[in-house]
N, C-alpha and C positions, 0 to 999 in steps of 0.2 A: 644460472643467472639469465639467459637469454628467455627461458622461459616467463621469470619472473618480469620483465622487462614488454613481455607480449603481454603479460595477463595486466599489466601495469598500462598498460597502452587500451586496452577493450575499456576495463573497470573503469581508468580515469575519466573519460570520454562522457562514461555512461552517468558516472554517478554526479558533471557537472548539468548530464541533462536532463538528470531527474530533478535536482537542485532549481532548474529556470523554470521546470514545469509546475513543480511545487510550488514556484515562488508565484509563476502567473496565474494559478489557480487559487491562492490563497482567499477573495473573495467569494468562492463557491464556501468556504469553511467558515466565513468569518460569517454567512447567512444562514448556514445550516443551522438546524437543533443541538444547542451543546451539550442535551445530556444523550445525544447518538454519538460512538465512538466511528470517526469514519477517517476514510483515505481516500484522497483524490488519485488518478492515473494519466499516465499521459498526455491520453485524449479529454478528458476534462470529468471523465467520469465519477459520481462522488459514489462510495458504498458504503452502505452501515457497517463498521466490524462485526458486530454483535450477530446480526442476522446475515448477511450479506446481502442486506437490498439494494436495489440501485435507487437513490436518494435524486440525483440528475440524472439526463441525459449526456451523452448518445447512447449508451448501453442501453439495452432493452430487456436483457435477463439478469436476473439477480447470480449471485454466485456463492457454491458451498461455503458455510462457515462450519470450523469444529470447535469444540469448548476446552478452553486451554488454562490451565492453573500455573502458578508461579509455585515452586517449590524450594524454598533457599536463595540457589542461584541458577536452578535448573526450571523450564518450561517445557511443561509436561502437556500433550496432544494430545484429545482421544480421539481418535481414529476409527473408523466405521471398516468391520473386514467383511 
């Protein structure tokens, strides 16, 4: 229980500050192209899902994207070895 209770403590924390970030960032998505699937990050950064470009600033590198299919209820990765 006490573990649960730590990881309940980091998590909550985290996922009200992704929540504000999201929410302040919301104008970077409401201007973007909406047929690019993208996500904003902390810092304000937007990225294509699809390719991983960096869409905004401050990022300056894009970042890997892999090609991912929905199977049922399973989401299958492919993975580069």
């Amino acid at each position: 229980m006490t573990n649960s209770k730590q990881i309940a403590g980091l998590i909550g924390p985290t996922l009200i500050g992704l929540s504000i970030s999201e929410a302040m960032n919301l104008h970077l998505l409401a201007t973007s192209n909406a047929n690019l699937p993208s996500v904003v990050y902390l810092n304000g950064t937007l990225f294509n899902l699809k390719t991983g470009a960096v869409l905004t600033p401050p990022a300056q590198r894009n970042v890997k994207s892999f090609p991912v299919r929905i199977v049922g209820t399973d989401v299958e990765v492919a993975i580069e070895e």
